[in-house]
N, C-alpha and C positions, 0 to 999 in steps of 0.2 A: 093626677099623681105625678110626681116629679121622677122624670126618668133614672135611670143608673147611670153611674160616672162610666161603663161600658157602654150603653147606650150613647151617649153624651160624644166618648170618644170616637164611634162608628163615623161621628158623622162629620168628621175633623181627619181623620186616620184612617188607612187602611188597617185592620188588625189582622196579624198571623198568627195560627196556633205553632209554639214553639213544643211539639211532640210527635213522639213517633207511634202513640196511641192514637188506635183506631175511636177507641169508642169516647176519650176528652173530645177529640176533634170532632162526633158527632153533635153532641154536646152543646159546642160553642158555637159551633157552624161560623167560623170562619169563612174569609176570600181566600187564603191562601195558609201556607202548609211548610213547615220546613223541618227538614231532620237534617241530623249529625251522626257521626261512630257514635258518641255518646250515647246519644237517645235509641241509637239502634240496638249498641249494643244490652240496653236495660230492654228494650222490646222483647229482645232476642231470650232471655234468659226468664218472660214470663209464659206463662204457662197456655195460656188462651193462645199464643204464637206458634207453639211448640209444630203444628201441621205444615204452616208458610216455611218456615226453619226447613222442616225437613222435603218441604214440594221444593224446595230451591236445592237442597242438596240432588235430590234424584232429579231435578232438570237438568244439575251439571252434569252429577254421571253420566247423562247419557248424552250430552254435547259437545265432552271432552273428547279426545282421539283417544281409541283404544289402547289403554298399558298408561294413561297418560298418571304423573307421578302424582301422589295425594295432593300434594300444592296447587295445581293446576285444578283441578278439583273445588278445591276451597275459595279458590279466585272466584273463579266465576259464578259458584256460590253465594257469595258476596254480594259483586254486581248485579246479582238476579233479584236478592233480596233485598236490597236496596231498591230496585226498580219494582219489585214484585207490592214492597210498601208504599211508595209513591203511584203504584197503579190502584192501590185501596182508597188511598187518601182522596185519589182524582176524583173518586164515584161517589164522595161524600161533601168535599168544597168543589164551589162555583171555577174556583179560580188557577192558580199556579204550586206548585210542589216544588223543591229546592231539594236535589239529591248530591253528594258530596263524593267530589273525586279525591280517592288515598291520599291523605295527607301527607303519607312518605313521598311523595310526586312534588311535591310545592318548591321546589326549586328546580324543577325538571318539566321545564314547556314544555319539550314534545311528549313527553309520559301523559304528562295534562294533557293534551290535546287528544291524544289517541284513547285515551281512557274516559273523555267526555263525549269522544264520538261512539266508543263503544257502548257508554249506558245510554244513549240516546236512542242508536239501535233497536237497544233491548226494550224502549219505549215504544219508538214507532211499530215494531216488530208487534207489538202486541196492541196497534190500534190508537194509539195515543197522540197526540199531536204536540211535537217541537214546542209549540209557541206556550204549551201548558208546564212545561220545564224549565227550572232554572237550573244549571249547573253550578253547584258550587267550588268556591277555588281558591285557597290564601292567596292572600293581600302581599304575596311577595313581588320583587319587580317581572320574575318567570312567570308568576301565575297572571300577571295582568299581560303578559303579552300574550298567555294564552286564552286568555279569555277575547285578546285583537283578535284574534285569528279565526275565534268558534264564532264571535259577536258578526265578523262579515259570513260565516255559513247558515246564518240563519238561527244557530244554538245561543240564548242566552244565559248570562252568566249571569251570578250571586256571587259577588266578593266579599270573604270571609274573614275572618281574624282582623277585623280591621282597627285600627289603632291610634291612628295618626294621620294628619292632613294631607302628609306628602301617599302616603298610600288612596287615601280619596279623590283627591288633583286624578293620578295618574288612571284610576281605575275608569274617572270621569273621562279621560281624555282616551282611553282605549276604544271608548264605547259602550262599555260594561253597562248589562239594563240595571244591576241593582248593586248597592254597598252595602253592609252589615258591618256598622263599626260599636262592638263590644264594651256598652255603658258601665256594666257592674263588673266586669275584668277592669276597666280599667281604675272603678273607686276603690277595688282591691288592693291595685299597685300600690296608689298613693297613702291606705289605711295603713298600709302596711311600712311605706315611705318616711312618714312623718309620725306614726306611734295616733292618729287621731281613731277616736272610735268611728265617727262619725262627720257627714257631712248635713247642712241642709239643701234639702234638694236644689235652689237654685245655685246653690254653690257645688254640687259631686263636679267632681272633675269631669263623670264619665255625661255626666248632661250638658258639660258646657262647651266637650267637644262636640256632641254630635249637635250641639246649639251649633258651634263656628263653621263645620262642613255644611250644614244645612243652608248655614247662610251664604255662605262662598256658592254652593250648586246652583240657589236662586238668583245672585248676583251676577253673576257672569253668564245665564241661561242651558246648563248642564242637563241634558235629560236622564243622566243615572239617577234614579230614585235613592232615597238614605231611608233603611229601614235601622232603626232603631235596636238593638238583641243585647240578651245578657244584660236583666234585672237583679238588680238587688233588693230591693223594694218598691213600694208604689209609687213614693215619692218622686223616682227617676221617672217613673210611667208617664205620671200627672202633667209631669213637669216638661215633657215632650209630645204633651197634644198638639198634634197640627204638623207632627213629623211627617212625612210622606205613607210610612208604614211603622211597625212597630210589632215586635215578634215577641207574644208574650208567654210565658208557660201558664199550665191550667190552674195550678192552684192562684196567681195573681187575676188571671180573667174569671176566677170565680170570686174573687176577691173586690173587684170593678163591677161583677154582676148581682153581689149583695150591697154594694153602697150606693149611698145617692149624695146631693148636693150638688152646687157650679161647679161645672170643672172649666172654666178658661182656656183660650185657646193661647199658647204660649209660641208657638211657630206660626208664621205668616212669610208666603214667597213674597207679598210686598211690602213690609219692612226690610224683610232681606234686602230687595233692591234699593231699596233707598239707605244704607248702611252702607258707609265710607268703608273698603274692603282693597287691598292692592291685591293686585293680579301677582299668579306667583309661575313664573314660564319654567314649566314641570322636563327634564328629561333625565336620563338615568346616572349622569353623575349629581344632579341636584336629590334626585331621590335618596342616593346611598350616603349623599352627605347628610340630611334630613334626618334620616333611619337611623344613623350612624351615632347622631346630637342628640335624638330622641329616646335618651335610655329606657323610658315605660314603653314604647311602641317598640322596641327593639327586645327585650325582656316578655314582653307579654306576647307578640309576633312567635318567637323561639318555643316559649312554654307552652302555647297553643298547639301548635303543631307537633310537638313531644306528647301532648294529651291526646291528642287525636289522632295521632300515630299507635299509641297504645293501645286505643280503644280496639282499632285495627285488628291489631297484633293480639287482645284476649278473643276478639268475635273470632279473628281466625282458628283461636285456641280450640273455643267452644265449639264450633263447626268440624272441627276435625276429629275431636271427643263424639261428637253426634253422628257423625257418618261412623264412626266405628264404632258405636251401637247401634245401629241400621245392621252393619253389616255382623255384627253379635262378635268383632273380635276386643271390645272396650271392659277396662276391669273397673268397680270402684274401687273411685278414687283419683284416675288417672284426668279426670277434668279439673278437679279441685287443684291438684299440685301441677298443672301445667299452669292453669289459669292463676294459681296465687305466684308462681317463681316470675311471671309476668309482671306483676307489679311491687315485689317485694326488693327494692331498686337495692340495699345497700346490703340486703341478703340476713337480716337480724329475726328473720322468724317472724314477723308482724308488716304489716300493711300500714302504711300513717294515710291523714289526709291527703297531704302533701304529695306523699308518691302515688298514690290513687290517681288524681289529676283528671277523673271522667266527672259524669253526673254525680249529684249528693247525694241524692235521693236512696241513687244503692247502693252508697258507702253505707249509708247512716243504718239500711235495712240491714245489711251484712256485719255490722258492728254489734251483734248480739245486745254483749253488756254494757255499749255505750260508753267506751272507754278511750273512744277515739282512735282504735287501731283494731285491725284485722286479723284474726290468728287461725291458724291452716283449718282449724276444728270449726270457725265459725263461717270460713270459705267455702268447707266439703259440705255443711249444714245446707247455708243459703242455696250456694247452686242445685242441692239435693233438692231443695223447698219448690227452685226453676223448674229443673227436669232433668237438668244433666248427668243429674246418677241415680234417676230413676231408669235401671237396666231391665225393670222386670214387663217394661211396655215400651220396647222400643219404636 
């Protein structure tokens, strides 16, 4: 019997579940394991989670200093939950977990740094070992110094949002154990650039950069890994066997686990090395002029970190809705209209794609009538569907 093109790719690729479900990740039984706000925050708001949610809020309450203000509270919240997910995830993959420092920090090293020591902590603290953690960190020139700084403590990093060559050089050159440079963000840009519906796969933009990093890392002898993230279809998949790693979501790795055929191996570190390739002497005014020239790595860098600054800013919403139904002072309703004023950016009564900017998956679920926008009645519904205003079992 002829294997699966998942099979096929195992043994070419490391594969990572790109979710914050427990039970896909049982599933596929991945190496490794990576969440985001995004996927947390869609964790957060399912129901089977509803217990973790709330063992993290009463782990702050009583960690906080007494009197300490609700925000204080909901931080560390956060933190706990995040670390409290990647402690599930550990007990299910063989391998590595990727847990993401606030992306309102991405231009704030030391915020990064102190905020990557703190969830590490919160790791070891509960028996886990460092080397089982990646911290995640934008790809900005702050976040790659902070990842110098964690990379010599022993913490390694996962660099995020990545985009562009000049953010891969540097991240390589930091130290950084791993890169995530963003395939299907970036066939986005350019769909959207040039009016094309589509690309073929060996032409998407976003498979041809992470073809050029890949080759650049093998050529010059880099040991940051290039994991592959952010599909749009399979075709980007296919089309990058042999990348180092490759961070797929479950509906594609179930999609690789019903097909079969050759799938070819299309990266090779020795053709890289044998590829005519000029060295590019990376320091922070070459980056910023790079970044600067590079209007999709500059544009999608920006918007990333606004998406996952928001997501932030609704989990924080939801958590403090949830603690105050714990504590029975919460009314319905008061989750829906904080959580929809969150993303209702131009203030018109509706939710677009566009200003959503998290995962699809719970747009599309929260779009009732499939009309492409969000309206307060189908916000109070869906989170009601979660938990969040279900007050009568707190």
């Amino acid at each position: 019997m002829q294997p699966t093109l998942l099979e096929q790719l195992e043994t070419m690729t490391v594969v990572v579940s790109d979710t914050g479900d427990f039970n896909s990740i049982a599933e596929f039984r991945p190496r490794d394991a990576t969440t985001n706000p995004s996927l947390l925050q869609t964790a957060a708001q399912m129901p089977e989670y509803r217990e973790l949610v709330d063992e993290a809020l009463r782990w702050a309450h009583k960690t906080a200093v007494a009197g300490a203000p609700l925000k204080v509270v909901i931080d560390l919240a956060i933190d706990r939950l995040f670390v409290e997910f990647g402690l599930r995830i550990l007990k299910i993959i063989p391998g590595r977990v990727s847990t993401e420092v606030d992306a309102r920090l991405s231009w704030d090293t030391r915020g990064s740094v102190d905020k990557a020591r703190q969830l590490i902590k919160f790791y070891e603290d509960s028996g886990a070992s460092r080397e089982r953690v990646l911290i995640k960190l934008a790809s900005t020139w702050e976040g790659i110094r902070a990842a110098e700084i964690l990379e010599k403590e022993g913490i390694h990093c996962n660099m995020t949002l990545l985009f562009g060559l000049h953010q891969a050089i540097a991240s390589a050159e930091a130290g950084a154990t791993l890169i995530s440079p963003f395939v299907g963000r970036i066939l986005d840009w350019h769909k959207k650039a040039t009016g094309r519906e589509s690309y073929p796969a060996p032409e998407d933009p976003g498979v041809q950069s992470v073809t050029r990093i890949y080759d650049y890392f093998k050529k010059f002898g880099y040991k940051t890994e290039v994991m592959g993230a952010s599909f749009r279809n399979l075709g980007e998949i296919t089309e990058l066997a042999g990348c180092d790693l490759l961070t797929i979501a479950p509906a594609f790795l179930a999609e690789l686990k019903q097909r079969s055929g050759e799938l070819p191996r299309k990266l090779d570190p020795q053709k890289s090395r044998d590829k005519a390739i000029d060295k590019i002497v990376m320091d922070e005014a070459t980056f910023r002029k790079m970044h600067a020239e590079d209007k999709m790595a500059h544009e999608k860098l920006d918007e990333g970190i606004q998406g996952f600054s928001k997501s932030i800013v609704a989990l924080e919403k939801l958590l403090e809705e949830r603690q105050k139904a714990l504590d029975g002072k919460a009314r319905i309703g008061d989750a829906a209209r904080e959580f929809f004023n969150v993303y209702d950016l131009d203030g018109d009564g509706y939710i677009t794609r566009e200003e959503w900017g998290g995962t699809a998956a719970v747009f599309w679920a929260l779009d009732a009538n499939h009309d492409g926008r969000i309206s307060p009645e189908e916000m109070a519904t869906g989170l009601g569907i979660a938990f969040m205003l279900d007050r009568a079992k707190p």
